[in-house]
Structure formats: structure tokens, C-alpha cells
ROTI-266677 format. One record per atom (N, C-alpha, C): x, y, z; residue in one letter; residue number from 1; atom name. Coordinates in pm, 1 decimal, padded with zeros to 6 digits. Atoms other than C-alpha are relative to their C-alpha. Layout:
east=X north=Y up=Z code=A pos=NUM site=CA $
...
This chain:
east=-00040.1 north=-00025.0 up=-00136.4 code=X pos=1 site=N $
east=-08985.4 north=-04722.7 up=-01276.4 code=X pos=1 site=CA $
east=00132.8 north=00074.0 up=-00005.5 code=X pos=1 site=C $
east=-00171.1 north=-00109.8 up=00021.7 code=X pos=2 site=N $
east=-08691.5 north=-04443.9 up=-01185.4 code=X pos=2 site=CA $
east=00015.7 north=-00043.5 up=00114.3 code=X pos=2 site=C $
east=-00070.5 north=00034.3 up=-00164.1 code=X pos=3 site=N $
east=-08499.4 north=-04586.2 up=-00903.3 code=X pos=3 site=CA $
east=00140.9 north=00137.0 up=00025.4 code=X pos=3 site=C $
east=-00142.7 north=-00152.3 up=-00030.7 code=X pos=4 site=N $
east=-08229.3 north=-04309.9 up=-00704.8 code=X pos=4 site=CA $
east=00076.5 north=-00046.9 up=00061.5 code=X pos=4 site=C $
east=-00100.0 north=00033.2 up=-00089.9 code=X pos=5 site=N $
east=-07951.7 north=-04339.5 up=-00498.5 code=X pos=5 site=CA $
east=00029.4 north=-00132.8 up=00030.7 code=X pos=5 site=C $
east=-00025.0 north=00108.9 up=-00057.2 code=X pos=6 site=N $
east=-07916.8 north=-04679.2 up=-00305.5 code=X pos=6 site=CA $
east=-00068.4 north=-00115.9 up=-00144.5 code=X pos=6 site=C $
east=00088.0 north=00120.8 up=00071.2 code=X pos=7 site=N $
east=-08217.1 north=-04833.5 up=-00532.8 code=X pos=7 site=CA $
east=00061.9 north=-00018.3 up=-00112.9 code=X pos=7 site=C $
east=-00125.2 north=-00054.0 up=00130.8 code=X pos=8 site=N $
east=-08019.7 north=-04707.5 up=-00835.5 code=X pos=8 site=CA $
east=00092.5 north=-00102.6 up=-00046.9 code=X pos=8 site=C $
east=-00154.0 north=00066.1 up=00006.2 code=X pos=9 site=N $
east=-07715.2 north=-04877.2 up=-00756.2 code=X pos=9 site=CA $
east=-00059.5 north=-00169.4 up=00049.9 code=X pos=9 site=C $
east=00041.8 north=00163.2 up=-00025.0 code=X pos=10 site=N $
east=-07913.6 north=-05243.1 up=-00666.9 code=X pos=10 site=CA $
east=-00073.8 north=-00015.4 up=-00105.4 code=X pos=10 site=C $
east=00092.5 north=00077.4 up=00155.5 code=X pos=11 site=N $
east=-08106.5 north=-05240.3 up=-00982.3 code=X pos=11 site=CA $
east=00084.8 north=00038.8 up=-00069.5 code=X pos=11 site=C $
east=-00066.8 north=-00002.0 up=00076.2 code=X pos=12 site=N $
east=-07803.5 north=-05151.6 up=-01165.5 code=X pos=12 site=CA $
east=-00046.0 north=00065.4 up=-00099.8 code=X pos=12 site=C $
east=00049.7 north=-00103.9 up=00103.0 code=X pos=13 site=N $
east=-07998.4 north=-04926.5 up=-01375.3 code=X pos=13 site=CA $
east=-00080.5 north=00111.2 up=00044.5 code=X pos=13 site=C $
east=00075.1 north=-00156.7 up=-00019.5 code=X pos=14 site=N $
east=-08166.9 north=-04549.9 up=-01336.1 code=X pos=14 site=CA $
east=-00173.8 north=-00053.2 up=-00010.6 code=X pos=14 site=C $
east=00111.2 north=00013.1 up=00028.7 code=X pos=15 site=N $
east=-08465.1 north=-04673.6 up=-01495.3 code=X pos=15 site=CA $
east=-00057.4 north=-00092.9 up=-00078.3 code=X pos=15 site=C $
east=00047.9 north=00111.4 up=00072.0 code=X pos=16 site=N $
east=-08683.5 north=-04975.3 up=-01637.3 code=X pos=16 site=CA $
east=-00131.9 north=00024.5 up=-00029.9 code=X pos=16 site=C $
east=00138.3 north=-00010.3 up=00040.5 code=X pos=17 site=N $
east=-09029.0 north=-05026.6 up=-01788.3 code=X pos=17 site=CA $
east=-00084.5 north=-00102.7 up=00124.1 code=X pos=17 site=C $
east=00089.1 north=00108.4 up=-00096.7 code=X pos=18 site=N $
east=-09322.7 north=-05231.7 up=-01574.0 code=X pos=18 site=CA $
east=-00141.4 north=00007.5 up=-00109.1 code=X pos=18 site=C $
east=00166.4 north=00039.3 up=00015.8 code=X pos=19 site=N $
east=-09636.4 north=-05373.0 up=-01681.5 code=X pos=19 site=CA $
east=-00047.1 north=-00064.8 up=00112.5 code=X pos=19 site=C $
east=00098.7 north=00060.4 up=-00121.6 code=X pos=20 site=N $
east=-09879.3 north=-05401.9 up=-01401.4 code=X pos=20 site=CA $
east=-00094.9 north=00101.5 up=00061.2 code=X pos=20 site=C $
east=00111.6 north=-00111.0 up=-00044.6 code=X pos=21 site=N $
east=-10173.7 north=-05247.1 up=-01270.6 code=X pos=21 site=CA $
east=-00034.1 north=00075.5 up=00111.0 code=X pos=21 site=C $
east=-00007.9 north=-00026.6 up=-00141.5 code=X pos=22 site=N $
east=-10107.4 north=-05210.8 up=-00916.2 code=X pos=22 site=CA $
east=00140.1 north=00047.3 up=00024.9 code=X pos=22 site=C $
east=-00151.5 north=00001.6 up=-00060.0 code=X pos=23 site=N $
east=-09777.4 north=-05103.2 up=-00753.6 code=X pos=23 site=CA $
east=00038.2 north=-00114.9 up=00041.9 code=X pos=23 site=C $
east=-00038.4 north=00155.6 up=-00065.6 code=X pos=24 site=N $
east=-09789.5 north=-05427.7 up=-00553.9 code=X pos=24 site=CA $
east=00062.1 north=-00092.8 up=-00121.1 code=X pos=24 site=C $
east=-00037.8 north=00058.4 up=00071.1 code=X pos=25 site=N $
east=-09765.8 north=-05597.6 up=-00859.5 code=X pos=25 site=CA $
east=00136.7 north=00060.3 up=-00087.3 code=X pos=25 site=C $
east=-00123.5 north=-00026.6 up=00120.7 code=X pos=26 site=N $
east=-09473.1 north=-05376.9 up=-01052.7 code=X pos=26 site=CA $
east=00107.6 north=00020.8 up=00121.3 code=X pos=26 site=C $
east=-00115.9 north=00068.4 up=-00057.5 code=X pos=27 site=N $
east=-09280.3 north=-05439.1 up=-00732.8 code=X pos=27 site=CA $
east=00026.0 north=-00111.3 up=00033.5 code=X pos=27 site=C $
east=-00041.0 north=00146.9 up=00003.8 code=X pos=28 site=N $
east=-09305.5 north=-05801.0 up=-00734.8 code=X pos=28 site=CA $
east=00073.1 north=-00017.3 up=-00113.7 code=X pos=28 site=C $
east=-00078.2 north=-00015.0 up=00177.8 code=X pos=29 site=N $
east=-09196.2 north=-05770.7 up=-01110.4 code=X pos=29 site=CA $
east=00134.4 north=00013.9 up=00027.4 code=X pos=29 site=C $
east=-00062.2 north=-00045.8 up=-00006.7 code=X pos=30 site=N $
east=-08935.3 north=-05575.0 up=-01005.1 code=X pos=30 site=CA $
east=00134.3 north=-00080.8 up=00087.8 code=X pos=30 site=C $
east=-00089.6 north=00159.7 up=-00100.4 code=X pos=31 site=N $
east=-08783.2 north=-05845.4 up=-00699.7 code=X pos=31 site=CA $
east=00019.7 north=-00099.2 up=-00117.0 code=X pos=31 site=C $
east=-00020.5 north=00090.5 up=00010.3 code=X pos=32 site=N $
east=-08814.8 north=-06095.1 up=-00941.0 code=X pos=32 site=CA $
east=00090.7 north=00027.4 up=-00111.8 code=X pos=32 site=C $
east=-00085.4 north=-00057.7 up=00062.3 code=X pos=33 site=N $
east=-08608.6 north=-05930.8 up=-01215.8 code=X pos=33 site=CA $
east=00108.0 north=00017.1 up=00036.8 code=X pos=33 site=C $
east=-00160.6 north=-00046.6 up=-00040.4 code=X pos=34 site=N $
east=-08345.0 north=-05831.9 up=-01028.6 code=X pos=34 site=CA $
east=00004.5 north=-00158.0 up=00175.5 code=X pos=34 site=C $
east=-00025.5 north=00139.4 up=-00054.4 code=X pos=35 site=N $
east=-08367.7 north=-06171.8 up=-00807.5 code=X pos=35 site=CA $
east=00196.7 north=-00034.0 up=00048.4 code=X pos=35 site=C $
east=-00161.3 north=00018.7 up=-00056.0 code=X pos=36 site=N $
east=-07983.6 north=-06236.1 up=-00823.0 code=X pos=36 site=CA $
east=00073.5 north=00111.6 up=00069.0 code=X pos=36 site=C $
east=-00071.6 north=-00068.8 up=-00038.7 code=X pos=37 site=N $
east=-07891.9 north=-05950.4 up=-00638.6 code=X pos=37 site=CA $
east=-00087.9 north=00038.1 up=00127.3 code=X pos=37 site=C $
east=00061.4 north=00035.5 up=-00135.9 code=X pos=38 site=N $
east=-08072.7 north=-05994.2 up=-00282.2 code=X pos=38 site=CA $
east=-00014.4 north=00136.7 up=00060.0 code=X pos=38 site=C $
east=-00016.7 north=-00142.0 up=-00086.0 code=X pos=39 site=N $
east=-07971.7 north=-05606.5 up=-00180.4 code=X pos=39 site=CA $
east=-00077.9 north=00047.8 up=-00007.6 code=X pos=39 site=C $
east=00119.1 north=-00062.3 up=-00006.3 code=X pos=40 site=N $
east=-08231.6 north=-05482.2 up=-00380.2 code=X pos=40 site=CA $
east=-00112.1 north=00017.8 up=00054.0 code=X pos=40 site=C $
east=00124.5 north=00046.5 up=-00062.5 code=X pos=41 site=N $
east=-08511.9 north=-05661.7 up=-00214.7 code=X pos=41 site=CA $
east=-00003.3 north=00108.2 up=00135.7 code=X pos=41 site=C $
east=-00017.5 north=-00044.6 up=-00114.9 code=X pos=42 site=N $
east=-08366.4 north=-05525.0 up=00085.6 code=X pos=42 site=CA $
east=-00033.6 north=00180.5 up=-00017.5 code=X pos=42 site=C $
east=00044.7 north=-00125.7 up=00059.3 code=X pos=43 site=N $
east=-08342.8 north=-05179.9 up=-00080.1 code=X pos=43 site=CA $
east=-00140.2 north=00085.3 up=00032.4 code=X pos=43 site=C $
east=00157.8 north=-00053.9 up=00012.5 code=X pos=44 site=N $
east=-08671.4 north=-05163.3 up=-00158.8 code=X pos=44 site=CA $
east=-00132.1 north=00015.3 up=00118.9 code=X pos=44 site=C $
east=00076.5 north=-00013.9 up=-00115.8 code=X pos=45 site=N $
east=-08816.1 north=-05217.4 up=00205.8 code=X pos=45 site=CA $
east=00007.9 north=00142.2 up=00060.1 code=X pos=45 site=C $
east=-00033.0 north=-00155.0 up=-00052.0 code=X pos=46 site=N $
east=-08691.7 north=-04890.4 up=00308.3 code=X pos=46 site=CA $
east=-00074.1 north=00169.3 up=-00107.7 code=X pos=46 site=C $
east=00026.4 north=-00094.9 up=00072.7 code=X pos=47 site=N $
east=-08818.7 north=-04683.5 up=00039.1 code=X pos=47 site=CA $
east=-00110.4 north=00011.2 up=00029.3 code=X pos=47 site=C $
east=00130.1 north=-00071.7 up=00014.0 code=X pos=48 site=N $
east=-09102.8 north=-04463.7 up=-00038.7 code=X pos=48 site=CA $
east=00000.0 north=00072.5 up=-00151.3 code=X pos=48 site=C $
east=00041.1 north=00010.1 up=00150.8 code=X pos=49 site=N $
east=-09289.7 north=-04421.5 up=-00374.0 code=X pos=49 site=CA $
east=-00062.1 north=00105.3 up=-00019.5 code=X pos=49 site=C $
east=00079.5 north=-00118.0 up=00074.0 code=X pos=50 site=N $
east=-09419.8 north=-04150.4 up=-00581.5 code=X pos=50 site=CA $
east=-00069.9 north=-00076.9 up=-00102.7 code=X pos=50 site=C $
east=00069.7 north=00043.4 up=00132.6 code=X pos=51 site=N $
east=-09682.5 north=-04247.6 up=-00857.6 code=X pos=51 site=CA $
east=-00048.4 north=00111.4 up=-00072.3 code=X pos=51 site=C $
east=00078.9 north=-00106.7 up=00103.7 code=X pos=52 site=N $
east=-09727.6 north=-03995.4 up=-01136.1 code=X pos=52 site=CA $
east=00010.5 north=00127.4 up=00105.9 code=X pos=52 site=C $
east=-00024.9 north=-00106.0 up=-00092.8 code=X pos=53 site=N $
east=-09574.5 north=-03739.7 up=-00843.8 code=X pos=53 site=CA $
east=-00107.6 north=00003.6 up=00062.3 code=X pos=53 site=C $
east=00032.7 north=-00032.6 up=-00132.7 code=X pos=54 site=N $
east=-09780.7 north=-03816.0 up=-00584.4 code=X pos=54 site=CA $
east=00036.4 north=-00117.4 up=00092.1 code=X pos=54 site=C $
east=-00021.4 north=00134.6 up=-00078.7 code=X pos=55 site=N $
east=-09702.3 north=-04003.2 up=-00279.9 code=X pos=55 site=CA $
east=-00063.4 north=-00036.4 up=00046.1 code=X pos=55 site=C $
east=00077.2 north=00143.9 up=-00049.8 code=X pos=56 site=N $
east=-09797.1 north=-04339.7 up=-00175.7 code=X pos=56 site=CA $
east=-00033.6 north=00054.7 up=00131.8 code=X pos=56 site=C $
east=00002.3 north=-00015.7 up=-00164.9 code=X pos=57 site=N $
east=-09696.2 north=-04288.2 up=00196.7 code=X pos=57 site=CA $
east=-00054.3 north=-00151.6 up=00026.6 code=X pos=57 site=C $
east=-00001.5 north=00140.9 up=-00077.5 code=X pos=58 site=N $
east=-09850.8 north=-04583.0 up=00401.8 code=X pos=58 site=CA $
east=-00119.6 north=-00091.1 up=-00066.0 code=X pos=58 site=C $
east=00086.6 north=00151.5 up=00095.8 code=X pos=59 site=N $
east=-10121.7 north=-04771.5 up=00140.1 code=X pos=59 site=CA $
east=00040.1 north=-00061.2 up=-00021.0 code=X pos=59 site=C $
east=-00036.8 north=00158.2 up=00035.9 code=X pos=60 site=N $
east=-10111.8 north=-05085.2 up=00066.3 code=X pos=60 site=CA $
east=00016.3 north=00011.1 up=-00116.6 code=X pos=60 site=C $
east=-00061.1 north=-00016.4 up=00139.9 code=X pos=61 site=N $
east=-09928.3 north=-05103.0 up=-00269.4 code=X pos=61 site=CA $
east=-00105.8 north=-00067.6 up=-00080.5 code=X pos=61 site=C $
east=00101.6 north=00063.2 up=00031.1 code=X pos=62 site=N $
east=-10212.5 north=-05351.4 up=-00360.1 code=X pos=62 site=CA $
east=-00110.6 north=00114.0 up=-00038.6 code=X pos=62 site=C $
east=00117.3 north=-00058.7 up=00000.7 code=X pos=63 site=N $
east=-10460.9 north=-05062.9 up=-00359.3 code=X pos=63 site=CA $
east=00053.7 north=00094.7 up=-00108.0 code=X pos=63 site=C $
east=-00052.6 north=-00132.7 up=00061.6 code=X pos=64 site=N $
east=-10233.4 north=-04825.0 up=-00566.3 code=X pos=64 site=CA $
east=-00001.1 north=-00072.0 up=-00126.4 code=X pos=64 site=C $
east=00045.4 north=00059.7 up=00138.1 code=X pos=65 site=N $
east=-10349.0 north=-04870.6 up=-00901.9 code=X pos=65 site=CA $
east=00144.6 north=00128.9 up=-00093.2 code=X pos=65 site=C $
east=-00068.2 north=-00061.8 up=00024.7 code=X pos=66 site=N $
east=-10111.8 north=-04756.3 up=-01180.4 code=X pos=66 site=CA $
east=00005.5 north=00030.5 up=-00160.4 code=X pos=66 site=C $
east=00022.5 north=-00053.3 up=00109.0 code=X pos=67 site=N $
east=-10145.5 north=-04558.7 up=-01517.1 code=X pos=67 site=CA $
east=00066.3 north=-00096.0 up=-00072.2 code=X pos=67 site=C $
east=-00103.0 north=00048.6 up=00113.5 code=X pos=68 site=N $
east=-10031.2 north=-04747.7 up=-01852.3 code=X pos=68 site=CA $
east=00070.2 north=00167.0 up=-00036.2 code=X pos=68 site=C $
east=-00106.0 north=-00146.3 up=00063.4 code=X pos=69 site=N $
east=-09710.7 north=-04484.9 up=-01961.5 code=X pos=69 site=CA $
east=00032.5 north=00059.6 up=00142.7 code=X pos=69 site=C $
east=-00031.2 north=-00015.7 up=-00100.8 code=X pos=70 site=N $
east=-09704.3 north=-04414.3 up=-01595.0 code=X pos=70 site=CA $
east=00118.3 north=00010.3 up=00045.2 code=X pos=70 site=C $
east=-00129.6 north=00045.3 up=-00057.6 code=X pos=71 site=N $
east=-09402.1 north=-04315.3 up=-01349.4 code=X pos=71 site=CA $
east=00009.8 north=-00034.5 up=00146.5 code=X pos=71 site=C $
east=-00069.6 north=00018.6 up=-00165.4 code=X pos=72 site=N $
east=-09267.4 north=-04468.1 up=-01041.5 code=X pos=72 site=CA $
east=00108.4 north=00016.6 up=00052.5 code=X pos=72 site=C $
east=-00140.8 north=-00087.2 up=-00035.9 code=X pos=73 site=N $
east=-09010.6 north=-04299.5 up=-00847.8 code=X pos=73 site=CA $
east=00020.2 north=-00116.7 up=00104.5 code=X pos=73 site=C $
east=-00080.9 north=00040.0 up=-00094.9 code=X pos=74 site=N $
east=-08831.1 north=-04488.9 up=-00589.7 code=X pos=74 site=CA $
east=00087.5 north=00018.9 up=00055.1 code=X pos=74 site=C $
east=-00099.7 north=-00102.7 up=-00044.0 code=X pos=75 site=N $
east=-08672.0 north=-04314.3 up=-00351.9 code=X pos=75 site=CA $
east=00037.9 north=-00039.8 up=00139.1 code=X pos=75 site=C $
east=-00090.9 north=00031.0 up=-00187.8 code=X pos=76 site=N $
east=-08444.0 north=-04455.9 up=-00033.2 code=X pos=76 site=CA $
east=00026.4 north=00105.5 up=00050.0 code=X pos=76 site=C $
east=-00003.4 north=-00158.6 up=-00087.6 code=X pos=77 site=N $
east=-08414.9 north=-04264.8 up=00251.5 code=X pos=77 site=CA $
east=00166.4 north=00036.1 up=-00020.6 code=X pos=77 site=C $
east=-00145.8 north=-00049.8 up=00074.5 code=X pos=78 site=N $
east=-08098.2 north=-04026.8 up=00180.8 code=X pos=78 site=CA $
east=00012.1 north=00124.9 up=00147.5 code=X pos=78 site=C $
east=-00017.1 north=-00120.8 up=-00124.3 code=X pos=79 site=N $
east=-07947.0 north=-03745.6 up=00454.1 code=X pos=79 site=CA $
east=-00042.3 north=00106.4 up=-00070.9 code=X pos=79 site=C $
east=00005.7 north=-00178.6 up=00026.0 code=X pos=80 site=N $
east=-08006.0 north=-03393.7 up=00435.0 code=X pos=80 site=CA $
east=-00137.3 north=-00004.3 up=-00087.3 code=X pos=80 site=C $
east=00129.0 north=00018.1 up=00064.8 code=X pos=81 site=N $
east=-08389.3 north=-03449.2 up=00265.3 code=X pos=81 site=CA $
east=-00071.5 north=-00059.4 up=00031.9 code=X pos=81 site=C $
């Protein structure tokens, strides 16, 4: 997973690995990992996902299945873009 801007700075890192087959599932992973820091959670409601450069948009993360070696972008909303 590549987190940017806001998400970036609540997961305290650019980028981590996931195992999971769904999105739903490598963002539960992802809450529960970074658990002590509550912003993220929050973070992450606002965003919108790319998988393997394409976007999610409004599916149910449950339905979004996700490559092994795969990337997930995570991208908060930002001005001017």
C-alpha cells in the first residue's frame, strides 16, 4: 500500500506491504496496524483508492479483489487536484 499526503503522515510511513485478497480486507489490516493512532482511521474515510492504477470510485471494497505483488494507492482529498 502507498499512502500520500494526509494518509502518509497517519501511517507514519510512504509505504507498507498487505496480504489480503480484497481491499476490504487490506484496509482492515491496515486500521488494525496502525490502531494507536486513531487519525488514520479517520484518514482513511475520506480517501479514494487506486488498485494496480485503476480506480475503485464507489465499490464496495469487499468486491475489489486484489493482485498478490499488487499496488494500492491511497490518496486523501488534496486542493488544486
Amino acid at each position: 500500500m502507498r499512502y500520500w499526503a494526509a494518509a502518509k503522515a497517519a501511517a507514519g510511513t510512504a509505504e507498507e506491504p498487505y496480504t489480503a485478497a480484497t481491499l476490504a480486507e487490506a484496509l482492515d489490516a491496515a486500521r488494525t496496524a496502525h490502531a494507536a493512532n486513531p487519525e488514520f482511521a479517520r484518514v482513511l474515510l475520506r480517501c479514494s483508492f487506486l488498485v494496480d492504477g485503476d480506480p475503485v470510485g464507489t465499490r464496495d471494497h469487499g468486491t475489489v479483489p486484489l493482485a498478490e505483488g499488487g499496488t494500492v494507492e491511497v490518496l486523501p482529498p488534496f486542493a488544486g487536484g
